[in-house]
GUKOL-235924 format. One record per residue (C-alpha): x, y, z. Coordinates in steps of 0.2 Angstrom, whole numbers. Layout:
N
{r {X Y Z}}
...
END
This chain:
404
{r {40 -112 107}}
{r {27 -102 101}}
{r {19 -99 83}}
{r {11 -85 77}}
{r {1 -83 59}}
{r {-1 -62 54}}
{r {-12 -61 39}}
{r {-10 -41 32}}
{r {-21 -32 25}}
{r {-25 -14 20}}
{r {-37 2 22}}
{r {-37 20 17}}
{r {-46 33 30}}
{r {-44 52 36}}
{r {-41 60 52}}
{r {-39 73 63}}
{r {-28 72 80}}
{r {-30 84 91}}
{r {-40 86 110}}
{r {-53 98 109}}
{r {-51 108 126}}
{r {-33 108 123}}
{r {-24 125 115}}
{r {-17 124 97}}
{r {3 123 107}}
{r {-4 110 118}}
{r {-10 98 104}}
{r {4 103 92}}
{r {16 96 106}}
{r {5 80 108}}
{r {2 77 91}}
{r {13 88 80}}
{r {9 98 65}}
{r {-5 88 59}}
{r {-16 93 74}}
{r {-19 108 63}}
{r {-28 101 50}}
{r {-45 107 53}}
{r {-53 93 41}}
{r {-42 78 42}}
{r {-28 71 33}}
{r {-26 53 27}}
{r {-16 38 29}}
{r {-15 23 19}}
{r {-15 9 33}}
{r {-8 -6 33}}
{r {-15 -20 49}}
{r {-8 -37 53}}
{r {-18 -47 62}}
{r {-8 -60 72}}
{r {-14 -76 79}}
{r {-8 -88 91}}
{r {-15 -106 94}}
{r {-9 -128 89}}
{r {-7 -131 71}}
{r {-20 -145 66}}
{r {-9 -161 62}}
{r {-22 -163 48}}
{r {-23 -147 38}}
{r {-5 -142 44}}
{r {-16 -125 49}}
{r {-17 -115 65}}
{r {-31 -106 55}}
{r {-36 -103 37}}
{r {-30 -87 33}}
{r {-42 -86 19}}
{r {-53 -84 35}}
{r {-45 -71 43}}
{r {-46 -58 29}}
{r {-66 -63 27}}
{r {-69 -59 47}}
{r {-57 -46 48}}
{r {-63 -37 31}}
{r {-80 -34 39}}
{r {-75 -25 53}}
{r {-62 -14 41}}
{r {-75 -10 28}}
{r {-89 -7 40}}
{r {-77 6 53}}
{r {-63 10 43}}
{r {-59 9 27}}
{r {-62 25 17}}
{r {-70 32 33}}
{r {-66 49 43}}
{r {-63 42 59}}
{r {-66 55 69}}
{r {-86 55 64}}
{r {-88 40 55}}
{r {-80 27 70}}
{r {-92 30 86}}
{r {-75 26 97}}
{r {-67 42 90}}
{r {-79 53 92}}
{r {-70 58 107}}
{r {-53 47 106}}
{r {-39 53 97}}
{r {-37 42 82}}
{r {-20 42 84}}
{r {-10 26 76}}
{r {-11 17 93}}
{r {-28 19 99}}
{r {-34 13 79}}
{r {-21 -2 83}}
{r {-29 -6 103}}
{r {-50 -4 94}}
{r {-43 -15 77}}
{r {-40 -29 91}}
{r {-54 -27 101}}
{r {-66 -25 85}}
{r {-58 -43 77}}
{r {-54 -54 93}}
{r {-74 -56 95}}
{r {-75 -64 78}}
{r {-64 -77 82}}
{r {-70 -84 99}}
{r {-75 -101 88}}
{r {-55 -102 83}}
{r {-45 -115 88}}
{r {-31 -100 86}}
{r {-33 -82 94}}
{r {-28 -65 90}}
{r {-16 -60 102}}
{r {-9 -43 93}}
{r {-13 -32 79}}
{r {0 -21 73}}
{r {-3 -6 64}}
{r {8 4 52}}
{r {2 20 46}}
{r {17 26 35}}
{r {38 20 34}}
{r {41 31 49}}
{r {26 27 61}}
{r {17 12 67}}
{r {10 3 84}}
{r {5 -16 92}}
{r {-7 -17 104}}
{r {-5 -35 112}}
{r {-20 -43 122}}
{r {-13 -44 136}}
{r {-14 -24 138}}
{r {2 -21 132}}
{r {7 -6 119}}
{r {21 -1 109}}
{r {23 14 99}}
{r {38 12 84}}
{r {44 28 76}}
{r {57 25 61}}
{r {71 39 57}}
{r {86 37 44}}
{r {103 44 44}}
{r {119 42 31}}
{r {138 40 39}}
{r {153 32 36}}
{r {162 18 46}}
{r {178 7 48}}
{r {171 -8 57}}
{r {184 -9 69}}
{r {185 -12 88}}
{r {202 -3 94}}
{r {200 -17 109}}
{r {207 -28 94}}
{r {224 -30 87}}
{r {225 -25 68}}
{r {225 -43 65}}
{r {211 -48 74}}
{r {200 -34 67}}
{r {204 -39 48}}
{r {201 -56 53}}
{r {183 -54 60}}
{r {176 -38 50}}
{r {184 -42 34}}
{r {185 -28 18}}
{r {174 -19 30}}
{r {189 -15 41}}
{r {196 -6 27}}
{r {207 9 33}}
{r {198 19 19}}
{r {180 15 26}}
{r {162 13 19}}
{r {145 21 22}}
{r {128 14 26}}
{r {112 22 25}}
{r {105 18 41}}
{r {86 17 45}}
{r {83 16 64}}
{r {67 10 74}}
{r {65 17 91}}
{r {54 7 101}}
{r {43 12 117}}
{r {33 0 126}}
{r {19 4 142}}
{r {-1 3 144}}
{r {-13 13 135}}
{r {-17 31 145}}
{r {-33 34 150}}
{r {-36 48 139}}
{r {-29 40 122}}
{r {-14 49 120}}
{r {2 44 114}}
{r {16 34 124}}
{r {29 48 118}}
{r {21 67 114}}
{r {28 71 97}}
{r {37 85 104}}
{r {48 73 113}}
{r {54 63 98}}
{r {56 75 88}}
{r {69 82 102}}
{r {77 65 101}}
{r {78 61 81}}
{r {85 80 81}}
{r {99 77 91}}
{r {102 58 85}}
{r {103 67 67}}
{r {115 79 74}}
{r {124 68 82}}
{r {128 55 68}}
{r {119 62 51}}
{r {133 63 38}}
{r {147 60 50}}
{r {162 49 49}}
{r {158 36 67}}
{r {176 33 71}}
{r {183 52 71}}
{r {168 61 71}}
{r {157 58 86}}
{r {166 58 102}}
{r {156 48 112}}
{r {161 33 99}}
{r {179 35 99}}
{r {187 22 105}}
{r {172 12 104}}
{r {171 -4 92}}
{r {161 3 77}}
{r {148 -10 75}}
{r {131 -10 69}}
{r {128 -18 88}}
{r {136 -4 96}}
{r {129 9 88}}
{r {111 3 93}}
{r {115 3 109}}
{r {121 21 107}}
{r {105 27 100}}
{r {97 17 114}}
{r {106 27 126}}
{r {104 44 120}}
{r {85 41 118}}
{r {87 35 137}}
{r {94 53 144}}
{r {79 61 136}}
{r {65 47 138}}
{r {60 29 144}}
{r {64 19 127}}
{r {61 1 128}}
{r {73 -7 111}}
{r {81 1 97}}
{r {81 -7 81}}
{r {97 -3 67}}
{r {98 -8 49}}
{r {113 -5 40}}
{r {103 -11 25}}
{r {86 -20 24}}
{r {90 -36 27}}
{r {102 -35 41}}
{r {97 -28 57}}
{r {106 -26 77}}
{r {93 -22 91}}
{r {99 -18 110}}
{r {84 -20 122}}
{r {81 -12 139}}
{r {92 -22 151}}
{r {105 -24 139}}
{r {100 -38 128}}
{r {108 -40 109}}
{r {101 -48 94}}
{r {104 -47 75}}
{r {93 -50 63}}
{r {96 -58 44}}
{r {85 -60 28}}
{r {89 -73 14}}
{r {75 -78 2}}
{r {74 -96 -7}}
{r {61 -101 -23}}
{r {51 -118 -21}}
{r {35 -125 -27}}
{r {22 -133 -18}}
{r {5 -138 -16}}
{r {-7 -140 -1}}
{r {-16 -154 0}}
{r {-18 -164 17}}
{r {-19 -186 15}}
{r {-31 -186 28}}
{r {-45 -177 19}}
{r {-55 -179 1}}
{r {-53 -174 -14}}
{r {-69 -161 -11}}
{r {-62 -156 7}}
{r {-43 -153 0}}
{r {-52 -139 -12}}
{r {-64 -133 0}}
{r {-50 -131 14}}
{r {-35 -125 1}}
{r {-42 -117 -13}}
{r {-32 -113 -28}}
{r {-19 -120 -18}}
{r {-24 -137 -19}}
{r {-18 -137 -38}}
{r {-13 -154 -42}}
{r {1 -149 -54}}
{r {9 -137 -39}}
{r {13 -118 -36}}
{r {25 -107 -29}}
{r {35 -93 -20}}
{r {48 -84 -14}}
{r {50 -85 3}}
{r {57 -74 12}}
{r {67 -80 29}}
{r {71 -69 44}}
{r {83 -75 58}}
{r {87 -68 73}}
{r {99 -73 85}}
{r {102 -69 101}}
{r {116 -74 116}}
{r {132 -67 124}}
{r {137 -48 118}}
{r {157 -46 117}}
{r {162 -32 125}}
{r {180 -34 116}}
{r {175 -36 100}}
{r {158 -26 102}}
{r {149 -40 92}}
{r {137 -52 94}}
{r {143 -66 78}}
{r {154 -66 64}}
{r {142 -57 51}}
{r {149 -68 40}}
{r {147 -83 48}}
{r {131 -78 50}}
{r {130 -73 33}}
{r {137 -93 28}}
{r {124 -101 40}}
{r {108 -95 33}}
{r {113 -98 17}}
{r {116 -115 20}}
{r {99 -119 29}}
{r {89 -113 14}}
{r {98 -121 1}}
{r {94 -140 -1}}
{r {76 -131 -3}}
{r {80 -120 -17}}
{r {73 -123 -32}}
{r {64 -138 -25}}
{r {46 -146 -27}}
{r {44 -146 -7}}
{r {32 -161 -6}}
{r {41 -170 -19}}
{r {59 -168 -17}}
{r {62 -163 2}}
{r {60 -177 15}}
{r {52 -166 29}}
{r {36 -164 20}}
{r {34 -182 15}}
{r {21 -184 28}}
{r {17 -167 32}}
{r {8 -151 21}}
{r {19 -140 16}}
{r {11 -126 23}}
{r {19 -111 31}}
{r {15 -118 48}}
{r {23 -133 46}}
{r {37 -124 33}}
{r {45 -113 46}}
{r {45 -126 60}}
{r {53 -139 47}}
{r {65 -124 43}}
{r {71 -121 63}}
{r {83 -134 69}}
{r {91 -133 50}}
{r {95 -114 54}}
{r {98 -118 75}}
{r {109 -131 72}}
{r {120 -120 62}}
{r {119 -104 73}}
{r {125 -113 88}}
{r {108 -114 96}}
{r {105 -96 95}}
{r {90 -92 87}}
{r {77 -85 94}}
{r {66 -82 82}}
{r {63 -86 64}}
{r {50 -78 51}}
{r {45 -84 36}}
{r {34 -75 23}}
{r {26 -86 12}}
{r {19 -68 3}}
{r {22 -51 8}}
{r {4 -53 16}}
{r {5 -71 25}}
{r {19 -72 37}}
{r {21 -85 50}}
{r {34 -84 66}}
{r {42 -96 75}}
{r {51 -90 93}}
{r {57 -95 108}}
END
């Protein structure tokens, strides 16, 4: 399995996106209408630097974060932050500064820095407002995410099911008088960087796409509404891969991400892969101290954190499971199920001292290393061996990933 630590961090900088020998249609089409903006326009960025490496059976680290954010600050104080990046950053003097190519020159400025690591950085992910955001990966790999949101209602149903069968698995969503869900849709586009810096998809293009998706499903009752659905099972799964393949007639889309609120997500992937995602949150104290190491090297290394009397938080969990798709039922689990299995991981560690009261930590710090892959075979063993990937967020700006 393989661990990743992403430490977040912010910075505020202006722009201007446009190619100078293009025409004023040209970049508009490229870039969309903030190519016009002669002297820039701002953003309010926020980076995630994510590193891969061993945890260190002493500190129960794969690296201080503490040490990220010290590294990484530098080369966001010294390029970016507060900067116009098309005359402040050398690299964009002639590059568009578009939300990819900042993510791809984020990496290549920080990986350096950490050449003395025992971990590496191995993506950096950039988000430059709720409907735009990119990961440049080092192997050369580059993703563009653009978020849109439509309202509908639904009766979760699959008309391949008896009337029985449908209650039985959907529950009160089933209902014959239906329900509604404001719905907030990731489209996800994957390739290598082009040589002239431009984006995976022109803007042009997804706007095309999010205008007819809108058409399509905005304000619409799914079951009567939208003919290609009808007689279709009316789930969250099978409406991702709806989207998917309506993005698909008009461009090359890699995933499609759907969350009929914010902490439940389906995701249909090129080639016809399913997974779903689900957030629960627990509260537990802790503190980080390592056995093997002084009293002076358990403050140096952890900080505030090293309090002898404890701390705490309010993790947040994310699981997300994979494995066979029903076609019948046009589901992936029982949401509830589901629903029932993560709550029951989490719970002999709610409200709990974690080195203190639960026996996983007794020899082990309780760090978010050792936390999330402490937390994995509680929730595999109660998904059937589906998971694939489990998040925990220690803060909304430490996170640590465990997948497959």
């Amino acid at each position: 399995m393989l661990l990743t630590v992403s430490k977040r961090l912010e910075f505020s900088a202006s722009r201007r996106l446009f190619v100078k020998d293009w025409s004023d249609a040209e970049n508009r089409a490229a870039f969309g209408p903030e190519s016009s903006a002669l002297h820039g326009t701002g953003r309010n960025y926020v980076a995630y630097f994510i590193f891969s490496g061993q945890v260190d059976p002493t500190t129960g680290m794969l690296m201080n974060i503490s040490e990220i954010k010290e590294r990484v600050g530098r080369v966001l104080h010294d390029g970016y932050d507060h900067k116009f990046l098309n005359a402040d950053n050398v690299t964009f003097a002639a590059l568009p500064p578009t939300t990819e190519n900042l993510a791809r020159q984020l990496f290549l400025d920080a990986s350096p820095l950490f050449h003395d690591a025992n971990a590496q950085l191995v993506a950096c992910h950039l988000s430059e407002s709720e409907e735009r955001s990119a990961t440049y990966f080092g192997t050369g790999a580059l993703e563009s995410n653009y978020w849109f949101e439509f309202s509908a209602a639904r009766q979760t149903t699959s008309p391949r099911l008896t009337p029985e069968e449908n209650q039985k698995l959907f529950g009160v969503a089933a209902s014959p008088f239906g329900h509604g869900h404001n719905y907030r849709a990731r489209l996800t586009f994957r390739g290598e960087p082009e040589a002239h810096g431009l984006p995976l998809v022109r803007s042009g293009e997804i706007e095309s796409c999010v205008e007819s998706l809108r058409r399509e499903l905005d304000h619409k009752n799914l079951n009567r509404e939208v003919l290609a659905l009808i007689d279709q099972p009316i789930t969250t799964e099978n409406l991702a891969r709806h989207i998917h393949e309506r993005v698909r007639e008009k461009v090359q889309i890699d995933r499609v991400r759907l969350h009929e609120r914010p902490d439940f997500f389906a995701e249909h992937w090129d080639g016809g892969q399913y997974f779903l995602g689900l957030q629960i949150p627990f509260s537990a104290a802790h503190r980080l101290h390592a056995a093997g190491l002084g009293a002076e090297e358990n403050v140096a290394l952890y900080g505030k954190c090293n309090n002898p009397r404890g701390h705490g938080h309010r993790y947040l969990t994310e699981a997300t499971i994979g494995g066979p798709y029903d076609e019948r039922s046009g589901a992936l689990m029982d949401f509830a199920a589901f629903q029932a299995a993560v709550a029951e991981a989490v719970h002999p560690w709610q409200d709990k001292h974690l080195d203190l009261e639960v026996p996983e930590f007794r020899d082990k710090t309780s760090t978010g290393e050792n936390i999330v892959r402490g937390l994995w075979p509680r929730f595999d063993s109660r998904l059937d061996g589906r998971l694939v990937r489990l998040r925990l967020w220690e803060t909304a700006n430490n996170r640590f990933t465990l997948r497959v």
